[in-house]
Backbone as JSON, one array per atom type, in Angstrom:
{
  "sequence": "XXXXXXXXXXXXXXXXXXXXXXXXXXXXXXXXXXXXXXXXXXXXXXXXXXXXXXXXXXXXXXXXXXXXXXXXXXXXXXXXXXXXXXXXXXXXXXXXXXXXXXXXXXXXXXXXXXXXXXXXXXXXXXXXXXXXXXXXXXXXXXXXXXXXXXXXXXXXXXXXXXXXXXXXXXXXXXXXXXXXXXXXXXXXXXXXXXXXXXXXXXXXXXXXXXXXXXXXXXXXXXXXXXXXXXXXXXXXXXXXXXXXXXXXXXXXXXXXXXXXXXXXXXXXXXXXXXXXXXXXXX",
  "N": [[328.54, -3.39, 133.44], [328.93, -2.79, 136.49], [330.29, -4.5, 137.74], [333.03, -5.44, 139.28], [332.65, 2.75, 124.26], [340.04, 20.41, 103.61], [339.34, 21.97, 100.94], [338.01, 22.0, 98.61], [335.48, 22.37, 96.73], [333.18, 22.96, 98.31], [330.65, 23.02, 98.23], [329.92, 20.42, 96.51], [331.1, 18.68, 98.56], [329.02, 19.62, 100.62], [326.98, 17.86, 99.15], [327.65, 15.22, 98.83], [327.88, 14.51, 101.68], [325.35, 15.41, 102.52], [324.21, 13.62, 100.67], [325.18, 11.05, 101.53], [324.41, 10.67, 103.98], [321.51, 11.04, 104.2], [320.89, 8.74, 102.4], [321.84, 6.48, 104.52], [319.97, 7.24, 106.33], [317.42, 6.1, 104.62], [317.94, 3.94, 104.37], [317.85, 2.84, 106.37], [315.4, 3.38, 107.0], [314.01, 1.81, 105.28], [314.92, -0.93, 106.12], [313.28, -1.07, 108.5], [311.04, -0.89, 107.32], [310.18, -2.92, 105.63], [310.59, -5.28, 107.39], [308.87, -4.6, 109.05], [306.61, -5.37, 107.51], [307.42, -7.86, 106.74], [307.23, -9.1, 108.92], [305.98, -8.11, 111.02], [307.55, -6.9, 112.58], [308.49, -3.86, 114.27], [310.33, -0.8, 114.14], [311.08, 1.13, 116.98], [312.56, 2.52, 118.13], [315.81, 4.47, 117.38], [319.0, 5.3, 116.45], [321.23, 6.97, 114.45], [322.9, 8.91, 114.47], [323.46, 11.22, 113.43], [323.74, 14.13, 113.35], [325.11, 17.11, 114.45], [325.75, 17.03, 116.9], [325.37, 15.02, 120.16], [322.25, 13.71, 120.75], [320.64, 15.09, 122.39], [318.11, 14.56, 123.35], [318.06, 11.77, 123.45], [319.87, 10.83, 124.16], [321.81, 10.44, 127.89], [324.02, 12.41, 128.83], [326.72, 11.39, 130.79], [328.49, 12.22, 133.76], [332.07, 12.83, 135.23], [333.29, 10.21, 138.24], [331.95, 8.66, 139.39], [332.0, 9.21, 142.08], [330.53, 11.42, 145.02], [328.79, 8.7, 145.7], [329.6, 5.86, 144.12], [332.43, 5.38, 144.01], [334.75, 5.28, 141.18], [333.25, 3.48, 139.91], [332.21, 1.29, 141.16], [334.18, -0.49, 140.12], [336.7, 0.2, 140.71], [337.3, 1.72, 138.68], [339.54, 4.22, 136.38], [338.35, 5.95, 135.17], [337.47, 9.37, 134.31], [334.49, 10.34, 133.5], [333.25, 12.67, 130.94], [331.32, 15.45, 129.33], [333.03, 16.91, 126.85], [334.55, 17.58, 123.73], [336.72, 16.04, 123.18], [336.54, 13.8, 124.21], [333.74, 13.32, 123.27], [332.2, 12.99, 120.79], [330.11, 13.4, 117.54], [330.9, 12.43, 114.08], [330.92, 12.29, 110.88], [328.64, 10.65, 110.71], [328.39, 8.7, 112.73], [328.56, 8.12, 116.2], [331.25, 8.98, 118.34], [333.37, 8.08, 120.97], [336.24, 8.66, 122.82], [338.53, 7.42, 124.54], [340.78, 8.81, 126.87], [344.23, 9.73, 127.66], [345.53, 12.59, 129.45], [346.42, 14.75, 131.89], [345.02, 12.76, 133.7], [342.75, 9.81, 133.33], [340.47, 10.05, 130.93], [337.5, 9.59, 129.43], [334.02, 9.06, 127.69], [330.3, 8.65, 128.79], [326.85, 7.38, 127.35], [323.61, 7.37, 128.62], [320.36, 5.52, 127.89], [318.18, 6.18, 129.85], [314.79, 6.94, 130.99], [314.47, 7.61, 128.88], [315.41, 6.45, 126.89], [313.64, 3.36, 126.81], [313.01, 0.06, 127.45], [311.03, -3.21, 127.44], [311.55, -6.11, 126.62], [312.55, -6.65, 123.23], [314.2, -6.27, 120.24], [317.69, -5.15, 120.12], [320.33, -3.86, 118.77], [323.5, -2.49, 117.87], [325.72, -1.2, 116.1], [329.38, -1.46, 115.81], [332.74, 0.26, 116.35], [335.68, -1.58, 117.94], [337.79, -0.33, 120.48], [341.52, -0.83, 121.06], [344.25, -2.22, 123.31], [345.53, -2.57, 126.01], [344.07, -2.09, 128.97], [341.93, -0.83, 128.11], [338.3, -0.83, 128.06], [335.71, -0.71, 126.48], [331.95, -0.95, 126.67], [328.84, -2.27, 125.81], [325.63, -2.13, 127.28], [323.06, -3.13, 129.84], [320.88, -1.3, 132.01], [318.33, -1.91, 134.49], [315.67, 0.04, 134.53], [314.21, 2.52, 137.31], [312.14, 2.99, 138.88], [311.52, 5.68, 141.72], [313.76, 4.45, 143.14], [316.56, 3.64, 144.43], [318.96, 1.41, 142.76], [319.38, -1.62, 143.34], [322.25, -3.69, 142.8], [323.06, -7.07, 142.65], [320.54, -7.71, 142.21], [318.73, -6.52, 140.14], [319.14, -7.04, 138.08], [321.27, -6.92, 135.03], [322.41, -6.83, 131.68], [324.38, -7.3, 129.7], [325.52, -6.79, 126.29], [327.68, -6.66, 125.18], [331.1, -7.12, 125.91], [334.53, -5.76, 125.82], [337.91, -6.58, 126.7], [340.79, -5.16, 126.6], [343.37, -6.57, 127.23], [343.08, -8.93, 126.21], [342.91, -9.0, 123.32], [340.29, -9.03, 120.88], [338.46, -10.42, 121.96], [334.99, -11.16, 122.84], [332.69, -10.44, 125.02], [329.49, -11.6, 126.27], [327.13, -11.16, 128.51], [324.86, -11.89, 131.64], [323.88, -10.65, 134.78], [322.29, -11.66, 137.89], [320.5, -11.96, 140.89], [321.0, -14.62, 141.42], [322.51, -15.19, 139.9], [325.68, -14.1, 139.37], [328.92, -12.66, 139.29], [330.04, -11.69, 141.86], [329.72, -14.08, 143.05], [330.63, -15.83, 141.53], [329.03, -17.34, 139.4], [327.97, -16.23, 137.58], [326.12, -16.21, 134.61], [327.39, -16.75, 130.9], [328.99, -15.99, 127.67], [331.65, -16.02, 125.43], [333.39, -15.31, 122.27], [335.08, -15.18, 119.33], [336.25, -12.35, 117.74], [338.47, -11.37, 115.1], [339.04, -8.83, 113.49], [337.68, -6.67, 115.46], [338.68, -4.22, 115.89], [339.45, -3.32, 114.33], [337.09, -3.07, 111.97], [333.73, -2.95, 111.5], [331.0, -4.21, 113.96], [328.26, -5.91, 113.83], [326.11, -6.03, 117.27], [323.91, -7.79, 119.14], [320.85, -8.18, 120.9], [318.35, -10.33, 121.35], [315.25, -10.4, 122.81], [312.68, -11.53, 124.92], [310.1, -13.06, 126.99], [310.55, -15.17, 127.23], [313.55, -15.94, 126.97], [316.83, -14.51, 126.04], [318.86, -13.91, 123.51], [321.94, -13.91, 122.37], [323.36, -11.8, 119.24], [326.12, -11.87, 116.38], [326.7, -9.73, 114.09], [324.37, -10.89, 113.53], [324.08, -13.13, 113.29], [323.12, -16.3, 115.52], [325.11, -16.52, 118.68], [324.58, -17.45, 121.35], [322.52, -18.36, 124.1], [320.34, -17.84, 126.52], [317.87, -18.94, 128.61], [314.77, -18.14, 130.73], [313.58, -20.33, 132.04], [312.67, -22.12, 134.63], [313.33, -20.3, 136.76], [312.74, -17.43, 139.15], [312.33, -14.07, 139.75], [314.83, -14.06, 141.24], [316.44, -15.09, 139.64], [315.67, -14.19, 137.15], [315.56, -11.37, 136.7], [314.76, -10.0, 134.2], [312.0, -8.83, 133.48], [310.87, -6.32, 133.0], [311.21, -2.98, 132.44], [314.13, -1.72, 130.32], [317.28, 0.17, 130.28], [319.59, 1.54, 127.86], [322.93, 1.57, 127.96], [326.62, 3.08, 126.66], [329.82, 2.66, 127.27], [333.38, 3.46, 127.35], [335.36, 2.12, 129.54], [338.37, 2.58, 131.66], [341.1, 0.84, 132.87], [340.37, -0.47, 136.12], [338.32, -3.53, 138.25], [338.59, -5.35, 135.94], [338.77, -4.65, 133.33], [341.68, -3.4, 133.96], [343.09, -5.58, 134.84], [345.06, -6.68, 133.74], [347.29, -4.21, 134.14], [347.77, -0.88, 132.92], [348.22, 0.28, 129.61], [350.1, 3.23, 128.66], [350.81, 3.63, 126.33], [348.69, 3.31, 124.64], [347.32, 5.68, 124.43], [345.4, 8.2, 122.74], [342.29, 6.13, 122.68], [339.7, 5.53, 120.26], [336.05, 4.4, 120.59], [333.57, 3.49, 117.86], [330.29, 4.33, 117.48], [327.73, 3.21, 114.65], [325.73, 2.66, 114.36], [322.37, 2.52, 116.66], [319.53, 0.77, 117.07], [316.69, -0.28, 118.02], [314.07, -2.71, 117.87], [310.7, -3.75, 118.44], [310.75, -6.64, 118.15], [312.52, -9.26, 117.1], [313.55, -8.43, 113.34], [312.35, -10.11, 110.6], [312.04, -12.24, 111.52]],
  "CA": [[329.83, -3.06, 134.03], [328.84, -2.38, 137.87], [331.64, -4.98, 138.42], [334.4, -5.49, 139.27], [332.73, 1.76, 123.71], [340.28, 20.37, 102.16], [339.05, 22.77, 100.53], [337.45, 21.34, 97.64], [334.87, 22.45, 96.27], [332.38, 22.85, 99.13], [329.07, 22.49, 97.41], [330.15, 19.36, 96.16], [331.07, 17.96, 99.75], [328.28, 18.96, 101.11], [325.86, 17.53, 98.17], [327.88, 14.2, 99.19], [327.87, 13.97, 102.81], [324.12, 15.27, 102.72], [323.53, 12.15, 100.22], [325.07, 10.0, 102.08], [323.33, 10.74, 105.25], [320.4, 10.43, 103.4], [320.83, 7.31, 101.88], [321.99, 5.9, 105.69], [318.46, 6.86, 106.74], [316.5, 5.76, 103.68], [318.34, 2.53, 103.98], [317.33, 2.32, 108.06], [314.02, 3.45, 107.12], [313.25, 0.99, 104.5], [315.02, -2.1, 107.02], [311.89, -1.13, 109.2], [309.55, -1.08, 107.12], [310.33, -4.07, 105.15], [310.27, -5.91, 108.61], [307.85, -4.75, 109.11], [305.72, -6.13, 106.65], [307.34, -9.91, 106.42], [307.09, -10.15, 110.44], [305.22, -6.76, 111.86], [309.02, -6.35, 113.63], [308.2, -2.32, 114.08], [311.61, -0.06, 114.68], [310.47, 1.82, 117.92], [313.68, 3.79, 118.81], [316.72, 4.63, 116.8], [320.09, 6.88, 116.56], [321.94, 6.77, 112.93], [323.98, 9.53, 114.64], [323.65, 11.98, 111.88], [323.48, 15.91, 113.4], [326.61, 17.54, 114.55], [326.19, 16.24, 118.44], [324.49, 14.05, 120.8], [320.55, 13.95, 120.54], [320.09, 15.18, 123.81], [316.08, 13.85, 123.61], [317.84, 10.33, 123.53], [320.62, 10.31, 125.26], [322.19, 11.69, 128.79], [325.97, 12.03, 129.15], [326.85, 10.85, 132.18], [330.0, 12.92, 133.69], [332.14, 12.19, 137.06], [334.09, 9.57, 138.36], [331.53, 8.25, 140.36], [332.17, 9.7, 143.56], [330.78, 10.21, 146.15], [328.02, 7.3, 145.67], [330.34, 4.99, 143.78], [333.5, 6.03, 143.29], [335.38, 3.85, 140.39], [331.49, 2.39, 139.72], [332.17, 0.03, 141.54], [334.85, -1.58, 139.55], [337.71, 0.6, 141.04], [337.52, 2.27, 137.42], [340.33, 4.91, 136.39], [338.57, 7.28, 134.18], [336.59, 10.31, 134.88], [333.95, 10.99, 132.39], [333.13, 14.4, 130.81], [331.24, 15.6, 127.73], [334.1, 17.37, 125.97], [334.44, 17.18, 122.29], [338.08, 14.98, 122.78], [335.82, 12.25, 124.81], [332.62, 12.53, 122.9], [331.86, 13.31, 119.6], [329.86, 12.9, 115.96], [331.63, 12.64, 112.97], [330.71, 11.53, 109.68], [327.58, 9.61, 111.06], [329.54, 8.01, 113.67], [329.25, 8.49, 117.31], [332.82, 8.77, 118.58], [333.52, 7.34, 122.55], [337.43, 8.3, 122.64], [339.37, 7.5, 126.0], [342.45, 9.03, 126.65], [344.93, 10.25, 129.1], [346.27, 13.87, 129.34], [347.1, 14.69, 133.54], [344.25, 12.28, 134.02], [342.3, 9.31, 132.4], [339.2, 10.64, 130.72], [336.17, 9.14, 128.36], [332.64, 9.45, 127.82], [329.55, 7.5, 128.79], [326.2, 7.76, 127.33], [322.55, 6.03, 128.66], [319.02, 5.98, 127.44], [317.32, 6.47, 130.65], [314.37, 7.78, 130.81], [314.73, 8.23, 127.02], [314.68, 5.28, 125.81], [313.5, 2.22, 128.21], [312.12, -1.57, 126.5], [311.06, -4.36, 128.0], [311.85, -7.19, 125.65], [312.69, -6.22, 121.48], [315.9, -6.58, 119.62], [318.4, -4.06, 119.93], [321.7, -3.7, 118.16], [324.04, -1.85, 117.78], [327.04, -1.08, 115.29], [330.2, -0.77, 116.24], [334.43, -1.03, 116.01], [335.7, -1.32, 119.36], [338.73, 0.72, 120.81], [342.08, -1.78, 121.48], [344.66, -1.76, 123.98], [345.11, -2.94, 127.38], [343.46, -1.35, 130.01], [340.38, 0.1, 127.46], [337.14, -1.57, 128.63], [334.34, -0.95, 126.41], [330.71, -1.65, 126.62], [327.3, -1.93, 124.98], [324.98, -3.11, 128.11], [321.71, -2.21, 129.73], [320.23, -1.94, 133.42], [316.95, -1.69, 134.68], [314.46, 1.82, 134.82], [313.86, 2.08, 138.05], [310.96, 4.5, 139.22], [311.07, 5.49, 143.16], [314.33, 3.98, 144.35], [317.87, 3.34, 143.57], [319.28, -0.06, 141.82], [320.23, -2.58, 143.69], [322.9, -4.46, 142.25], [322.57, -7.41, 141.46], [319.3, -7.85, 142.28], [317.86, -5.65, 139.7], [319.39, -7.25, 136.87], [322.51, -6.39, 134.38], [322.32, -7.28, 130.18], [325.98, -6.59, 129.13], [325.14, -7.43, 125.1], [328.65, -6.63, 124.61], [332.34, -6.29, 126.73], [336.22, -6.47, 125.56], [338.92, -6.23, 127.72], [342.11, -4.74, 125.65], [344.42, -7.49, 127.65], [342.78, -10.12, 125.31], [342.08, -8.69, 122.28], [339.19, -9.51, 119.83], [337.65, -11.97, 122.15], [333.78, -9.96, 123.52], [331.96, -11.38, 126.19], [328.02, -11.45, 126.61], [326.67, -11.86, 130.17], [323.73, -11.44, 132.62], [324.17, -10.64, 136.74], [321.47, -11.4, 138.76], [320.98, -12.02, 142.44], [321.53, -15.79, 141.86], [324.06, -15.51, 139.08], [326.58, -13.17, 139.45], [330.59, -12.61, 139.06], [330.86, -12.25, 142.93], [329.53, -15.86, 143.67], [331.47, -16.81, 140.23], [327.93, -18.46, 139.13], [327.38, -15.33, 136.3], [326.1, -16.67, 133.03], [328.06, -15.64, 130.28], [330.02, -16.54, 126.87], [332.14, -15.39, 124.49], [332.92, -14.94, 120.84], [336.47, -14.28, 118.79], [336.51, -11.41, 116.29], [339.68, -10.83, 114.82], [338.99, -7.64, 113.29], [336.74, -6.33, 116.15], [339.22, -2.79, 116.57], [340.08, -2.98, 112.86], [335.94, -3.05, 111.52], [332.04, -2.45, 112.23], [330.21, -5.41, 113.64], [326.7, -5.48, 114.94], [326.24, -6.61, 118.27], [322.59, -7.56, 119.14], [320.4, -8.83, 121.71], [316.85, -10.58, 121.05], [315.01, -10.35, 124.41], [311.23, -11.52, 125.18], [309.52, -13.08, 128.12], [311.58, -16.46, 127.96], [314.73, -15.99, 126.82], [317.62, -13.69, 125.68], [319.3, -14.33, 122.86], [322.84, -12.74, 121.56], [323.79, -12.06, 118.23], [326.71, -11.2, 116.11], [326.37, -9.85, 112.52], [322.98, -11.33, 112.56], [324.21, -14.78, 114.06], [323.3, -16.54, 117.05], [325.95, -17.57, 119.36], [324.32, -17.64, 122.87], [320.93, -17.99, 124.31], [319.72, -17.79, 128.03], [316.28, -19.17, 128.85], [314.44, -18.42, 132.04], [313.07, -21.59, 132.69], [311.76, -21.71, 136.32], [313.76, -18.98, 137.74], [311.51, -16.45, 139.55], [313.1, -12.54, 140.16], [316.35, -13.94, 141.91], [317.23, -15.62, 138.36], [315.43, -13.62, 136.12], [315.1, -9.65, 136.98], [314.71, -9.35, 133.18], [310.95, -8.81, 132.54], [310.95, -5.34, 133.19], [312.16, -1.81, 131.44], [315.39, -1.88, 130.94], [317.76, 1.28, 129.1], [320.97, 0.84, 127.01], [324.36, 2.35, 127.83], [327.28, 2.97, 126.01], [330.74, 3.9, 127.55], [334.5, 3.04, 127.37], [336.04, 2.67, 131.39], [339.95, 2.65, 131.61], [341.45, -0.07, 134.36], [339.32, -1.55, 136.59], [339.06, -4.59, 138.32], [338.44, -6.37, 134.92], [339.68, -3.87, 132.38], [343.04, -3.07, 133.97], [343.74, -6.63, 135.63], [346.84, -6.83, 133.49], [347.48, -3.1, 133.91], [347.11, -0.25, 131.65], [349.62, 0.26, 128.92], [349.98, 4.22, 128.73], [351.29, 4.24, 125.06], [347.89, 3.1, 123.37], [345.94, 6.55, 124.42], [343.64, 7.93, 122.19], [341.33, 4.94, 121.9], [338.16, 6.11, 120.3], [334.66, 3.21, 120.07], [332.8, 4.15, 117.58], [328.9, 3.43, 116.83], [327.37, 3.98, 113.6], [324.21, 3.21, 114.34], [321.27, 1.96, 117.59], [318.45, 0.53, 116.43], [315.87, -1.07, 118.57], [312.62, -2.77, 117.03], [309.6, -4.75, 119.47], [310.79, -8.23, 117.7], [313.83, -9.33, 115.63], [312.88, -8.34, 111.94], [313.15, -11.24, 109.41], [311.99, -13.66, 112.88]],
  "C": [[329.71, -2.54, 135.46], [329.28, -3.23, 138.48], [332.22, -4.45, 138.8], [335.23, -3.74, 139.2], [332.72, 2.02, 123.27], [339.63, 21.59, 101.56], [338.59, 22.26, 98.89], [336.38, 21.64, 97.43], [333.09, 22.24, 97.41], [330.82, 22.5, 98.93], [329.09, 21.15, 97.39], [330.51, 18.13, 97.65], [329.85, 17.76, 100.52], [327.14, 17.88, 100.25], [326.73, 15.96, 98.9], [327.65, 14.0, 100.38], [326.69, 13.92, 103.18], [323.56, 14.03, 101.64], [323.78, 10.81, 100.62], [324.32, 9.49, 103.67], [321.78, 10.07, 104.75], [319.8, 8.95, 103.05], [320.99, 5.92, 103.1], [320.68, 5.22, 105.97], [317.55, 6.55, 106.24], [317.06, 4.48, 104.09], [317.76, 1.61, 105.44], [315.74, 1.94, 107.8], [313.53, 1.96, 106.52], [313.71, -0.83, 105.36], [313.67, -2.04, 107.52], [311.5, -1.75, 108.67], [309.4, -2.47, 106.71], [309.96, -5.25, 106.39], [309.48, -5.85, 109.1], [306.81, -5.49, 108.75], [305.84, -7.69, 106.36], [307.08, -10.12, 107.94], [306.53, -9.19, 111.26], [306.32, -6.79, 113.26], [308.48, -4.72, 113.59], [309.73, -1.42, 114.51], [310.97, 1.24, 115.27], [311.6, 3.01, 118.11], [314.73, 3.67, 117.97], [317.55, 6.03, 116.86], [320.94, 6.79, 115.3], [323.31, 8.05, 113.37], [324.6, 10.43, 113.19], [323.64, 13.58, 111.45], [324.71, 15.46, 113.75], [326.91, 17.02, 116.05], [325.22, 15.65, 118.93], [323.32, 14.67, 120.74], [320.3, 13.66, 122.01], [318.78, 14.79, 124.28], [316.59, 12.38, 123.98], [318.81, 9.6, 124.21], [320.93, 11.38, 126.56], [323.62, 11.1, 129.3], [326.13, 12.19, 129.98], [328.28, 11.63, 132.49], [330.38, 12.71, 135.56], [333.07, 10.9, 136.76], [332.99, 8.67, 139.29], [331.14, 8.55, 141.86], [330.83, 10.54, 144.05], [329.63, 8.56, 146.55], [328.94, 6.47, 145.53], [331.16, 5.35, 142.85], [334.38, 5.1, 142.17], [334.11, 3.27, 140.04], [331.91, 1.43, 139.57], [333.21, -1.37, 141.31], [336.36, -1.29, 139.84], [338.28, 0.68, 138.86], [338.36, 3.3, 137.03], [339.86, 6.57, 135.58], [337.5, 8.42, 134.87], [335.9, 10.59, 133.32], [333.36, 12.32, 132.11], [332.1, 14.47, 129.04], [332.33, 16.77, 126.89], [334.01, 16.8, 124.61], [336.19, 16.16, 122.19], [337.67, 14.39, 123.52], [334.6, 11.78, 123.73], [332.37, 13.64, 121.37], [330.92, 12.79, 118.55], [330.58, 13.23, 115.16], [331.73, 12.05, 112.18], [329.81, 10.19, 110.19], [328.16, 8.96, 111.36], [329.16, 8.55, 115.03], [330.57, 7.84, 117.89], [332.97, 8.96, 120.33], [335.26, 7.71, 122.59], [337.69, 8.46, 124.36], [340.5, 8.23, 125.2], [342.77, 9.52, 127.79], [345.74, 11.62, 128.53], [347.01, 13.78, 130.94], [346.39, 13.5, 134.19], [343.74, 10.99, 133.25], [341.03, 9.93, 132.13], [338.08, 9.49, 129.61], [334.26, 9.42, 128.62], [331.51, 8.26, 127.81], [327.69, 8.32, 128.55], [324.9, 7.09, 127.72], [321.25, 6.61, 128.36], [318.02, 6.42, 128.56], [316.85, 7.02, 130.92], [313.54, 8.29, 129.52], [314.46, 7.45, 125.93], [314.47, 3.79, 126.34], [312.58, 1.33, 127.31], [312.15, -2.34, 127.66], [310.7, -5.5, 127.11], [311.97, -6.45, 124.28], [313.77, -7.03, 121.18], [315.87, -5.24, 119.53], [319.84, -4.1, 119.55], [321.9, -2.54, 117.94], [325.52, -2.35, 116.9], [328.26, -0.8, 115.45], [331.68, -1.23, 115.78], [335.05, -0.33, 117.58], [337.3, -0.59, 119.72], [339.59, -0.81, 121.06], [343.02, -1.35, 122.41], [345.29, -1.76, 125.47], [345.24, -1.74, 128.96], [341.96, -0.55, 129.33], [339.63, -1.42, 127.81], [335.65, -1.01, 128.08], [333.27, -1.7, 126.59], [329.51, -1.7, 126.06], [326.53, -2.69, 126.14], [323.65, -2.36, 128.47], [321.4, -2.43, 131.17], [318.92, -1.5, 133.68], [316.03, 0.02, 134.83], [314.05, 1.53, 135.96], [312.79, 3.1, 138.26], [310.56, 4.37, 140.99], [312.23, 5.16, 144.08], [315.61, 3.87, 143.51], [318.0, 2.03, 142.91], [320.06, -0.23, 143.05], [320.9, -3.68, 142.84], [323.62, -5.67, 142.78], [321.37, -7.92, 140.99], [318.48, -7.61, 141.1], [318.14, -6.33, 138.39], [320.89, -6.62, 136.15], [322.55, -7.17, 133.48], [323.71, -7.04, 130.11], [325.51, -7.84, 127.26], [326.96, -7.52, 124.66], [329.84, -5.9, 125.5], [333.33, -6.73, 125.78], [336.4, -5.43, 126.4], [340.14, -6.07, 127.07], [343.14, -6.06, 125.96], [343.74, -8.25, 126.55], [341.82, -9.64, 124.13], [341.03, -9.41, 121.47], [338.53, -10.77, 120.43], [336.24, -10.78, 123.06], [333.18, -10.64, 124.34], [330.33, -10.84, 126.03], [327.4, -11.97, 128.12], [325.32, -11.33, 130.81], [324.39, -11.62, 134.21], [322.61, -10.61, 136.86], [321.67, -11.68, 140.17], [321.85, -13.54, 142.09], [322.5, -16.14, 141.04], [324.5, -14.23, 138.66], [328.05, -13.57, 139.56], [330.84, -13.07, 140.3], [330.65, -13.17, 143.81], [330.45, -16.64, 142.59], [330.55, -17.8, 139.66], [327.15, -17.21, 137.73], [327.02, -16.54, 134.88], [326.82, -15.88, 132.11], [328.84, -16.86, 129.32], [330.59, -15.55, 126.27], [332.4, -16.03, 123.17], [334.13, -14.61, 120.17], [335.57, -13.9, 117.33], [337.91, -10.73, 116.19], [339.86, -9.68, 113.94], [337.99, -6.61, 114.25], [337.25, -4.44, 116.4], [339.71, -2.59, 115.19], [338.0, -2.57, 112.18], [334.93, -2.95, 111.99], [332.28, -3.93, 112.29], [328.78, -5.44, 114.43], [326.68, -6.48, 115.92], [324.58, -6.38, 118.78], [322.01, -8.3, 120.28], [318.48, -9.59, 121.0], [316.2, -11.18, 122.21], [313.36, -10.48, 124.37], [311.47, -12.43, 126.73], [309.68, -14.3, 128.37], [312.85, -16.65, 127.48], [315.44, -15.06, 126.28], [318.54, -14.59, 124.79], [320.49, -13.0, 121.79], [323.02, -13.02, 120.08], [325.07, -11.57, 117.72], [327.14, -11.54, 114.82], [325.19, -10.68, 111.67], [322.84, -13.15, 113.61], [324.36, -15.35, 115.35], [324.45, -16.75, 117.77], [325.52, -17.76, 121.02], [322.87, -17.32, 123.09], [320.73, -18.86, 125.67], [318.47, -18.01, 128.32], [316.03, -19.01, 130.46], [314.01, -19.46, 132.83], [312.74, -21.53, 133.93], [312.42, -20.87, 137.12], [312.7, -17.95, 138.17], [312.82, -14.63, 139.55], [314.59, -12.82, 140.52], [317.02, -14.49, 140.69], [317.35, -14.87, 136.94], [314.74, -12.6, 136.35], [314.54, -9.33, 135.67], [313.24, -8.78, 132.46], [310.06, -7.56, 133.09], [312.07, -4.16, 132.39], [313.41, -2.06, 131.8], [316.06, -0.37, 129.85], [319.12, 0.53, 128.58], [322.13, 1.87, 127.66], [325.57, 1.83, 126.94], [328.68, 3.23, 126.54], [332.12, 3.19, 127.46], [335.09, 3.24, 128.84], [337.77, 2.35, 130.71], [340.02, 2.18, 133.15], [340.43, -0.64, 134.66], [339.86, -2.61, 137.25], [339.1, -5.57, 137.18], [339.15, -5.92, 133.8], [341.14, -3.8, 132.92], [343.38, -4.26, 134.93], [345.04, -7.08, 135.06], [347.25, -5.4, 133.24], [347.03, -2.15, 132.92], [348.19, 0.32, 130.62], [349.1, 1.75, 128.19], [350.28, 4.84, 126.85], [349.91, 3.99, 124.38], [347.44, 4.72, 123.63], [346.52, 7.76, 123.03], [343.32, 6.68, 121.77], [340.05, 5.29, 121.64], [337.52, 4.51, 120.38], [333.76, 3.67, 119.38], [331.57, 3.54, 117.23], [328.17, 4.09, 115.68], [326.09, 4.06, 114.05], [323.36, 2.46, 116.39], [320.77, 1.54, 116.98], [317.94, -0.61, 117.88], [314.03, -1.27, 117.73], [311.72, -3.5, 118.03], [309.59, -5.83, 118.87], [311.88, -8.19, 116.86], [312.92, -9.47, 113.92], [313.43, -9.8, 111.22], [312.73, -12.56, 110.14], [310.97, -14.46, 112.51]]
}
C-alpha cells in the first residue's frame, strides 16, 4: 500500500476459553509438525494471537499519519494510526484492526520488522476483512532494509492481500517493482471474488522461493508470478522481506469512490500468522 486489515460461572469460562486456546495451539503445533515430517516444511514464526495484547517481541505498532516524511503514505490516506484499545485489540484469539471515525479517522497498523523478516517461505494469514467504502485493508510485505531508507518502487512491494470497500468481496494480489508498477500502469496483479470475505475467515497465503511467487486462497492457487530473466528492476524479491497488517481509510485507491461515513466501526480481524520455510503438504 505505498500507493496511491455474564456472569456465569467463572471457573467454568475460564476452563473453556483456556481449552480452547489450548486446543488452537495444539492444533497449530501439530500442522507443523506433521509438515514437517511429510515435506520437512518447518513453522519458523507464528502469532495465534492468544495473550491479552500485542506480542510486542513480534510486532511494532506503527502510530501517526505519516507526516512529516510521508504524509497520507503516500496514498493521500485519511486515517491517523494509534495503539488505543478502540483501533487495536485481542479478543478471543483474534487480533482486532478496527477503523473508525470519532472528530477524526483513526485505525491501527502493525509490521514485523526487525521481528520477523523471510526471504522466501509460505506465509498466511487468517482473516475476515472489514466492509464498506472507503475501508482499505491489507495483508502485504516490504523489504528489511539495513543502512538506508526504501526506495519505492525499487525495493520491491508483496501485497498478498487488498480490498477496496467500493467493490466489495473482490481482493487483489500484486507486486510493484521498478519495472512494474501502478504509476507506469505495468504492475502485475490479479484478483479473486469472495462473497463472504466481511461475513467469514479465509486464509490468504503467499508461497515465495527464488523463482516464483505464488498466491493462495484457502489453500488454492489462483496466481503465480515467475521471475524468469528479470534482474533487480523486475525482481527486488530475493531478499528479507517483513509482513504488515493495517486497515487505511480513503486514499487514492481506497476512497476513489469516497468514504461513506455511516459504515464506521469497521474492525479486520486475524486469527492467526503463520509462516513456515516451504509450503507444508508441497
Amino acid at each position: 500500500m505505498m500507493r496511491w486489515l455474564v456472569i456465569l460461572a467463572p471457573l467454568s469460562l475460564c476452563l473453556f476459553s483456556c481449552n480452547t486456546s489450548d486446543s488452537k495451539q495444539e492444533a497449530a503445533t501439530q500442522a507443523g509438525a506433521e509438515g514437517a515430517e511429510r515435506t520437512e516444511a518447518q513453522l519458523i514464526w507464528q502469532d495465534e494471537f492468544e495473550g491479552n495484547g500485542v506480542d510486542t517481541t513480534k510486532w511494532t505498532v506503527v502510530e501517526g499519519n505519516g507526516c512529516p516524511e510521508l504524509c497520507g503514505f503516500g496514498n493521500n490516506e485519511r486515517q491517523t494510526y494509534t495503539s488505543s484499545p478502540g483501533n487495536l485489540s485481542v479478543e478471543d484469539g483474534k487480533l482486532v484492526i478496527t477503523a473508525r471515525k470519532d472528530s477524526t479517522y483513526t485505525s491501527a497498523k502493525l509490521v514485523t520488522e526487525g521481528k520477523g523478516d523471510w526471504q522466501y517461505g509460505y506465509i498466511e494469514v487468517r482473516a475476515k476483512l472489514p466492509e464498506g467504502r472507503g475501508t482499505w485493508p491489507a495483508i502485504w510485505m516490504l523489504p528489511t532494509l539495513e543502512g538506508r531508507g526504501m526506495k519505492w518502487p525499487d525495493d520491491g512491494e508483496i501485497d498478498i492481500m487488498e480490498h477496496v470497500g467500493y467493490n466489495q468481496g473482490w481482493v487483489y494480489s500484486t507486486i510493484h517493482t521498478d519495472k512494474y508498477n501502478h504509476l507506469e500502469g505495468t504492475q502485475k496483479s490479479d484478483s479473486i471474488r469472495i462473497e463472504d470475505a466481511s461475513e467469514a475467515f479465509h486464509t490468504y497465503a503467499i508461497d515465495w522461493d527464488d523463482k516464483q511467487i505464488t498466491w493462495l486462497l484457502d489453500g488454492e492457487d489462483y496466481l503465480t508470478l515467475e521471475k524468469g530473466n528479470d534482474d533487480k528492476s523486475g525482481w527486488p524479491f530475493d531478499a528479507p522481506f517483513h509482513l504488515i497488517l493495517n486497515t487505511a481509510v480513503g486514499g487514492d485507491w481506497g476512497g476513489r469512490e469516497g468514504i461513506d461515513d455511516r459504515v464506521w466501526p469497521q474492525p479486520f480481524e486475524i486469527d492467526y500468522v503463520r509462516v513456515y520455510n516451504k509450503k507444508p503438504g508441497a
